[in-house]
C-alpha positions in Angstrom: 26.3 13.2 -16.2 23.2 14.1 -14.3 20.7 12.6 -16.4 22.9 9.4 -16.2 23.3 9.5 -12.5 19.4 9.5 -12.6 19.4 6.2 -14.4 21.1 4.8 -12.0 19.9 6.3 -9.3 17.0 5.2 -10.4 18.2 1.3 -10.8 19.4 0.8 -7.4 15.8 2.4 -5.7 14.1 -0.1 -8.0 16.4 -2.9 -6.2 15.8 -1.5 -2.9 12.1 -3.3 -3.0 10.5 -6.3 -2.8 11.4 -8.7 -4.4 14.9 -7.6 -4.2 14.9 -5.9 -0.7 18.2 -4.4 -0.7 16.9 -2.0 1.8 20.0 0.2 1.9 19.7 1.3 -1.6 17.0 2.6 -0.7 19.1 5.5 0.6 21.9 5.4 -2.0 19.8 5.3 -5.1 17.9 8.7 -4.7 21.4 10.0 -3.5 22.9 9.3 -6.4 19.9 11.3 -8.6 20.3 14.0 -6.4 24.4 14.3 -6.6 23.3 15.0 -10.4 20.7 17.2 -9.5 22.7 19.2 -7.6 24.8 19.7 -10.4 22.5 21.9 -12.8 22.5 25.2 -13.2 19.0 25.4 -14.7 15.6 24.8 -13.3 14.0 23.1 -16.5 16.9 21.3 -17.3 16.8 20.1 -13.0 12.9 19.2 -14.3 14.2 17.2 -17.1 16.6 15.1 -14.6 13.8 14.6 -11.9 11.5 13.4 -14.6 13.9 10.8 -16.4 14.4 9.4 -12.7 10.7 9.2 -12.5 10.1 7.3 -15.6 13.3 5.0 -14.7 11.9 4.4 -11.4 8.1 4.0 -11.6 8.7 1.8 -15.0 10.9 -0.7 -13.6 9.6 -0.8 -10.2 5.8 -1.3 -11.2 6.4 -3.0 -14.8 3.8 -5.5 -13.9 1.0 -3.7 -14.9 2.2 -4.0 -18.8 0.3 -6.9 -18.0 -2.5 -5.0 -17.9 -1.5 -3.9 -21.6 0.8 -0.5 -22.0 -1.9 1.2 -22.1 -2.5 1.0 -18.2 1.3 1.1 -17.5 2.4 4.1 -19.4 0.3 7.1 -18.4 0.9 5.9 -14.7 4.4 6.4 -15.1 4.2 9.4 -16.8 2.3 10.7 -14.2 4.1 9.8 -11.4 7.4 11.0 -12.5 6.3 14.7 -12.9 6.4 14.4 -8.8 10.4 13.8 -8.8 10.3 16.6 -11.9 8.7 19.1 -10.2 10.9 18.2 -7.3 13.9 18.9 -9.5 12.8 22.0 -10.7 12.0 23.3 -7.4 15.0 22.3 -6.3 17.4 23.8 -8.9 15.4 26.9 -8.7 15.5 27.8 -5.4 18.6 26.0 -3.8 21.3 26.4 -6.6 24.5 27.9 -5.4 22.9 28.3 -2.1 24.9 27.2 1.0 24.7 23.2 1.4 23.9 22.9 5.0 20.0 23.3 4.7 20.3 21.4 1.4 18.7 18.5 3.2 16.4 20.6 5.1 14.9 22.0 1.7 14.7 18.5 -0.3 13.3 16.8 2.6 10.7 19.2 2.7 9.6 19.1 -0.7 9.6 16.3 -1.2 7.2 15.9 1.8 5.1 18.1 -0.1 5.4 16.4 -3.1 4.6 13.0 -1.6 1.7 13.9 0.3 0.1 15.5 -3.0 1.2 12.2 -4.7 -0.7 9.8 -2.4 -4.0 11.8 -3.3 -3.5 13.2 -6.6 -4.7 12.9 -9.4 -7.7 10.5 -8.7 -7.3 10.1 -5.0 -3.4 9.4 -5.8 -0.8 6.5 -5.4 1.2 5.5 -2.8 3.8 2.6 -4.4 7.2 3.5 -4.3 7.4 5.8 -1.2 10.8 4.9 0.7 9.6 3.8 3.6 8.1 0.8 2.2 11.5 -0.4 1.0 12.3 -0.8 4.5 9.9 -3.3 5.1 12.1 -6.1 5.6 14.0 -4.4 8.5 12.3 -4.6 12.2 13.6 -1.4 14.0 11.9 0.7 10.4 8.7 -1.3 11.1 9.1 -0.9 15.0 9.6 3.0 14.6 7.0 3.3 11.9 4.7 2.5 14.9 5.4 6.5 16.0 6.3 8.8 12.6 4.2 6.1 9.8 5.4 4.8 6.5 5.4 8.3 5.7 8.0 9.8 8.0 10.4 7.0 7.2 9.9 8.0 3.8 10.7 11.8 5.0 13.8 10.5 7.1 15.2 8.3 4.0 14.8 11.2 1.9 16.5 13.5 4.2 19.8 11.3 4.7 19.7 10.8 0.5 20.0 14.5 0.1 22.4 14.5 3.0 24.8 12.1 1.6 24.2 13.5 -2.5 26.3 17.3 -0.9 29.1 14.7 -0.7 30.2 16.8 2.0 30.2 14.7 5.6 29.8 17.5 7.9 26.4 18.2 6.2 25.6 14.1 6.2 25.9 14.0 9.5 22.5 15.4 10.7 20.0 13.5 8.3 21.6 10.1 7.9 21.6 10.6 12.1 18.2 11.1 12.3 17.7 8.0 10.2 20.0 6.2 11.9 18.4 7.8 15.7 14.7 6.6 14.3 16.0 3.0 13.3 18.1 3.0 16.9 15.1 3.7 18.6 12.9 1.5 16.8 15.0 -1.2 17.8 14.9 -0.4 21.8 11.5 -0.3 21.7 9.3 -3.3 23.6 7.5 -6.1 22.1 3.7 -5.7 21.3 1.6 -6.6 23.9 0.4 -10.0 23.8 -3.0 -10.9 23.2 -5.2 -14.4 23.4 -4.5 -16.2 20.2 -7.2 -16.5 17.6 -7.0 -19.6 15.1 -7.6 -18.1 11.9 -7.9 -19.6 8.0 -7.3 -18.1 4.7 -9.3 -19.7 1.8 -7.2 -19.5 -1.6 -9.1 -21.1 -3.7 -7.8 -19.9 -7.1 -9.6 -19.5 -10.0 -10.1 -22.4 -12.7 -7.8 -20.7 -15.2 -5.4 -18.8 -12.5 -4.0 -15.4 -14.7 -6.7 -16.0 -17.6 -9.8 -15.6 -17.9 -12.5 -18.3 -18.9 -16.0 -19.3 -19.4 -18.2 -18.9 -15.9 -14.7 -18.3 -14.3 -16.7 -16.2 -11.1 -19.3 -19.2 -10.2 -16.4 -21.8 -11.0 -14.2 -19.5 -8.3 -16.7 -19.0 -5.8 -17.4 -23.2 -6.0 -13.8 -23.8 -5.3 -13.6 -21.2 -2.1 -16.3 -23.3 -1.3 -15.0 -26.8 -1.4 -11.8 -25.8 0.2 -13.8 -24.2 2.4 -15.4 -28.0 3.4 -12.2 -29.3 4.1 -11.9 -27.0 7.1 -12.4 -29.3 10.1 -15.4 -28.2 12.3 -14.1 -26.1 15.7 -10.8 -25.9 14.4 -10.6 -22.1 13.7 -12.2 -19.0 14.8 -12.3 -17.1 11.8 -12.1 -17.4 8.0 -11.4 -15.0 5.4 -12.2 -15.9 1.9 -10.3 -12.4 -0.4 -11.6 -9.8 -2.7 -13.0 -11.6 -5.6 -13.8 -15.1 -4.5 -17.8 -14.3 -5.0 -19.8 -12.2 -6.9 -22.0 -11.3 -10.0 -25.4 -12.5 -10.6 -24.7 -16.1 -9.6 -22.0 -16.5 -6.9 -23.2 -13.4 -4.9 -24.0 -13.9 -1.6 -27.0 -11.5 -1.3 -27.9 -11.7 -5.2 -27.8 -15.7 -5.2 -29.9 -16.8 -1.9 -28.5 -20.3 -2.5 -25.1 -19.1 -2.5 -25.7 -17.5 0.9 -27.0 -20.2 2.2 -24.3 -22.3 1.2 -21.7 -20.0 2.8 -24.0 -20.0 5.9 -23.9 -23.6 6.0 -20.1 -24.2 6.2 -20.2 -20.8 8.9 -22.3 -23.0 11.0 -20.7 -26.0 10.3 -16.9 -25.1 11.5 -18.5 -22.7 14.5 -16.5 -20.0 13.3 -16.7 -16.3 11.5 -16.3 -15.7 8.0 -15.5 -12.8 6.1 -16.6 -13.1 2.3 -15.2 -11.0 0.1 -16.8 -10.1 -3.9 -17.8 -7.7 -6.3 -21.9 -7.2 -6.6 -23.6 -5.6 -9.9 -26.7 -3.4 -9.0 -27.5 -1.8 -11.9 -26.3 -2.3 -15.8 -24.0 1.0 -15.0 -22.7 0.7 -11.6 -21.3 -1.9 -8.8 -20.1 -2.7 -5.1 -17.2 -4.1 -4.3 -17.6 -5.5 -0.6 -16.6 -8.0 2.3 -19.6 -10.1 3.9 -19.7 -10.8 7.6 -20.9 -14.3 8.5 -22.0 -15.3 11.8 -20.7 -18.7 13.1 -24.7 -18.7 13.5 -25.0 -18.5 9.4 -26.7 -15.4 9.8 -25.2 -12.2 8.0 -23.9 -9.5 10.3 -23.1 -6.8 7.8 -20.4 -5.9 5.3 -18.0 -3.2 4.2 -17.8 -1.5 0.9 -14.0 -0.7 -1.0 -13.8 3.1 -0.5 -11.3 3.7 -3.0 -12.0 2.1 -6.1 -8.8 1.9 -8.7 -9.0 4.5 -11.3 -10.1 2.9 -14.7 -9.6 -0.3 -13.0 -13.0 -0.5 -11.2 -14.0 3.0 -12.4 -13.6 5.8 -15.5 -13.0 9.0 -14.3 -14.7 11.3 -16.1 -15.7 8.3 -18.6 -17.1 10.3 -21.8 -13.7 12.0 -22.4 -12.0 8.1 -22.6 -14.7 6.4 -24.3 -12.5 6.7 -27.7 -9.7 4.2 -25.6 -11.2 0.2 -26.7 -9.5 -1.0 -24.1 -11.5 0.6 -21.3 -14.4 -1.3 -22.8 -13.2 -4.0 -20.5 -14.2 -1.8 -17.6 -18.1 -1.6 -18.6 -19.6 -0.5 -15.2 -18.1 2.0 -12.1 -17.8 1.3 -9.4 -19.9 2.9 -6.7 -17.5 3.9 -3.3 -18.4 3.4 0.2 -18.9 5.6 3.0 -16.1 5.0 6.0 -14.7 2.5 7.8 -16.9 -0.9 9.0 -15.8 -3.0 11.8 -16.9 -6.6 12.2 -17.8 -7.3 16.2 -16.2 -11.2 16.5 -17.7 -11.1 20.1 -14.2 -10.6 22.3 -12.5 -8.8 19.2 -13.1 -6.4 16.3 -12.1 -6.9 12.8 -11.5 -4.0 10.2 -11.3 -4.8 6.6 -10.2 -2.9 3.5 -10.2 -4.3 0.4 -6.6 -4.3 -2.5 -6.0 -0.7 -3.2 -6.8 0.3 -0.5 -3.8 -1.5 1.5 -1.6 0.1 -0.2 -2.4 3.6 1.6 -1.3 4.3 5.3 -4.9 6.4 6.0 -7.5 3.1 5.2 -5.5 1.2 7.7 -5.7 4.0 10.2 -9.2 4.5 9.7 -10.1 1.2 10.6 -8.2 1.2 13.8 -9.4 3.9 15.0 -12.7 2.9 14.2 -11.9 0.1 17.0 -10.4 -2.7 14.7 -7.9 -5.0 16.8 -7.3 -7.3 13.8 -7.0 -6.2 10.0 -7.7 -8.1 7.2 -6.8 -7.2 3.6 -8.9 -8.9 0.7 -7.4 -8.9 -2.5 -7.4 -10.4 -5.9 -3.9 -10.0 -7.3 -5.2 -12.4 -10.3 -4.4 -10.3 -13.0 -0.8 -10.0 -13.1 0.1 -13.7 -13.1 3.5 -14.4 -11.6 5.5 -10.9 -11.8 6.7 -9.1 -8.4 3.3 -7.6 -7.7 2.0 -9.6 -4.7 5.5 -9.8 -2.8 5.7 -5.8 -3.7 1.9 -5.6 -2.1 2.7 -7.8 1.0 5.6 -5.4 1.4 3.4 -2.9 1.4 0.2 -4.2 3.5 3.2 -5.6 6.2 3.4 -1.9 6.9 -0.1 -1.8 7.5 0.9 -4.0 10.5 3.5 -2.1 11.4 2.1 1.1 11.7 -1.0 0.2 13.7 0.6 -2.5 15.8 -2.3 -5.1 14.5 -1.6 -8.4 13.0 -3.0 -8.6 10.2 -4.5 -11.4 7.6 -3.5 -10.9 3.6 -5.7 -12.9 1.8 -5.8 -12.7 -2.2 -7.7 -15.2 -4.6 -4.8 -16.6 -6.4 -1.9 -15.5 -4.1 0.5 -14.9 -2.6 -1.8 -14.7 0.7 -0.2 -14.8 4.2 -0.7 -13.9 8.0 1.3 -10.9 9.0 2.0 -11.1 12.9 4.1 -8.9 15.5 4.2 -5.6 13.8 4.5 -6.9 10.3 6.4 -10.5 10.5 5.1 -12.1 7.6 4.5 -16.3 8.4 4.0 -18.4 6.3 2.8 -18.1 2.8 0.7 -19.4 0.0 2.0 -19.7 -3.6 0.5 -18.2 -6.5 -1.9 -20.4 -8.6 -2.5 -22.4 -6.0 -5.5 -23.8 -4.1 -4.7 -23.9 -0.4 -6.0 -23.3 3.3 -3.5 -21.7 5.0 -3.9 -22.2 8.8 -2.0 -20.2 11.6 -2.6 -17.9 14.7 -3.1 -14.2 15.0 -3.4 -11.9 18.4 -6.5 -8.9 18.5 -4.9 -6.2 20.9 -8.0 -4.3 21.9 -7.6 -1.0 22.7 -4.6 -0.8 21.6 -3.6 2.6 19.2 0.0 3.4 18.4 1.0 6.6 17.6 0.7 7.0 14.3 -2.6 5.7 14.5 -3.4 8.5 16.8 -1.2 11.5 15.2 -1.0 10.4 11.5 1.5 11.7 9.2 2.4 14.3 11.6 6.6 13.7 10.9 5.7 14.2 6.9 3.3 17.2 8.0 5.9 18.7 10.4 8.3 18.7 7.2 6.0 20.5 5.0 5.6 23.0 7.4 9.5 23.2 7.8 9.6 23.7 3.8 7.0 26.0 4.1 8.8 28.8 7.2 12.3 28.1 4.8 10.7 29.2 1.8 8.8 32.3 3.7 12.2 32.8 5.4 14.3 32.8 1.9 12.0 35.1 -0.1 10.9 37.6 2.5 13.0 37.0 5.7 15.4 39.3 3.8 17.9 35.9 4.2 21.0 35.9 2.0 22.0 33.2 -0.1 24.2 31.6 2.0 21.4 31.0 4.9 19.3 28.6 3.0 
């Protein structure tokens, strides 16, 4: 019965997320896995339920990257569901038969502990499929992630699962009202300030064999940004953002091609506006950059920002001579190189912050950026290679929260969709489709100086409970505490 209660715990979580949404299941699905796990008796065997829930989770809610080949999908998985097994074994061994009324208390904390380990380990970590994000379609959870973070919604969603999984309402009634409290509370709060409207302009330009791959695909890419790019009526906008990808290698790189530069600078001066260029640059036969370009409306370059956190044996091989027996990750033939901190575009009036794919999908890039003095964020992004699965909606989900947390509207731009403008705290406008060559036009509102709390504090609600998990532990083992307290 546990390990099936797993399984479908595991089945309505998956749901719970874009594309789905059914944000309440977010809730109900781990409550589920943990009214099984509450029901062992041993600590391996509570390992073995935590890590089938892993594997059912992660595998069906990031499937997409079988397009990758199984080879990329399968060790992810793996990995990421000995987080929920070592939460199971924890669990059994130090709660079972224990009083239920700090049930919560304890899972909550762990898995706070768990989670932030996850999100940086192993090779810098992985943030998908934190809780919080699955309540990206609600407005109070983006409202209130403004204060506690994607991170301590993900803390307050797990608390009221393991609340609810006791079965017991009097012990419910504390963790699903905190939840309930945070959500209230994000809902009371006040609109964003307003700020003076920017016209913006996304640049998808697609690729000429969207989802493939084909001969001079990068010049032929970086031509059709370009000529999209022509169509853009002189005056019109302030700003345009051409994503991750839409330049680069020997000859469609802005600073390797001059002509390409020039070309770009051109159609800056032209519409009287700002561009943000974003590509991936070769500089040596082993190694890479991966970078935004900031064009003047002058044409002159103004500087760029380099990805930070490059996507393990996507843009990089970890400790490469141990995998060089894998033919697959001959398809990854140069690492890339990371860069050093946070860069923010002065737009004269307003500041722009950029990270680049991965990197949206982590609360602390975001952060950085802001408190760097960003009052606009952009994410540049490519999204090209997993052709028309749930991938971009479950990314827009994710970079929405970027918005949220920060209190900055944001601009989502990938080279062959889904690419959007994210407004008011994570409202997502309209959007592009995927395959498709299109400017997409609308507004967005720079709030200078303005820095939310979580911006300011960070995870301090998922830091608070690790702490918590910490002083119960310390309290259970020498507090001289009997079973029945914990």
């Amino acid at each position: 019965m546990p390990y099936l209660l797993a399984l479908a715990g595991a089945a309505l979580s998956v749901l719970a997320f874009p594309p789905f949404g059914a944000w309440p299941l977010a809730v109900i699905g781990p409550a589920l896995w943990l009214s099984g796990l509450a029901r062992v008796e041993r600590s391996g065997q509570g390992a073995g339920v935590g890590f089938v829930f892993g594997l059912a989770f992660f595998g069906g809610l990031i499937w997409w990257l079988s397009e990758l080949g199984w080879e990329a999908l399968v060790p992810l998985v793996v990995v990421q569901a000995v987080y929920p097994g070592l939460f199971g074994w924890v669990m059994v061994r130090w709660v079972r038969g224990r009083s239920g009324h700090r049930w919560w208390m304890v899972a909550a904390g762990v898995w706070a502990v768990l989670e932030f380990v996850r999100y940086r380990f192993p090779v810098s970590g992985f943030e998908w499929g934190a809780w919080g994000y699955a309540l990206s379609d609600l407005q109070a959870a983006r409202a209130a992630a403004r204060w506690v973070g994607t991170t301590g919604l993900t803390v307050l969603v797990m608390a009221a699962a393991s609340g609810l999984a006791t079965l017991a309402m009097r012990v419910a009634a504390v963790p699903v009202g905190l939840l309930a409290a945070a959500l209230a509370f994000g809902a009371l709060l006040p609109n964003l300030p307003e700020g003076e409207a920017v016209p913006v302009a996304i640049v998808q330009g697609s690729t000429p064999c969207p989802f493939e791959h084909c001969e001079n695909e990068r010049f032929r890419t970086y031509q059709q940004h370009l000529e999209l790019t022509r169509t853009i009526d002189p005056g019109t906008v302030d700003l345009v953002v051409w994503s991750e990808g839409s330049t680069g290698s020997v000859d469609a790189d802005p600073i390797n091609a001059p002509e390409v530069g020039e070309a770009i600078s051109a159609e800056a001066a032209r519409i009287d506006a700002w561009m943000l260029v974003g590509g991936d640059r070769p500089i040596s036969e082993t190694h890479w950059i991966n970078a935004v370009v900031g064009f003047a409306p002058s044409g002159q370059i103004v500087g760029e920002y380099r990805k930070q956190h490059p996507v393990p044996f996507g843009e990089y091989i970890p400790a490469r001579p141990l995998f060089e027996w894998i033919p697959a990750l001959d398809q990854v033939p140069r690492d890339m190189i990371p860069g050093e901190g946070a860069v923010v575009f002065d737009l004269g009036g307003y500041s722009v912050g950029t990270v680049i794919s991965f990197e949206g999908g982590f609360s602390r890039y975001a952060r950085q950026m802001v408190d760097a003095g960003a009052d606009l964020l952009v994410v540049a992004t490519n999204e090209g290679s997993y052709g028309t699965t749930p991938a971009s909606d479950q990314f827009i989900g994710m970079t929405r929260m970027r918005a949220a947390e920060t209190g900055h509207d944001l601009i989502h731009a990938a080279v062959t969709g889904k690419s959007a403008i994210i407004t008011d705290g994570g409202v997502v406008g309209q959007t592009t489709g995927l395959g498709t060559m299109e400017v997409l036009y609308g507004e967005v509102q720079p709030r200078p100086g303005l820095q939310t709390v979580y911006v300011r504090l960070g995870d301090w609600l998922m830091l608070l409970a690790v702490v918590g998990a910490a002083a119960l532990w310390i309290r259970s083992h020498f507090g001289g505490v009997g079973s029945g307290d914990v």
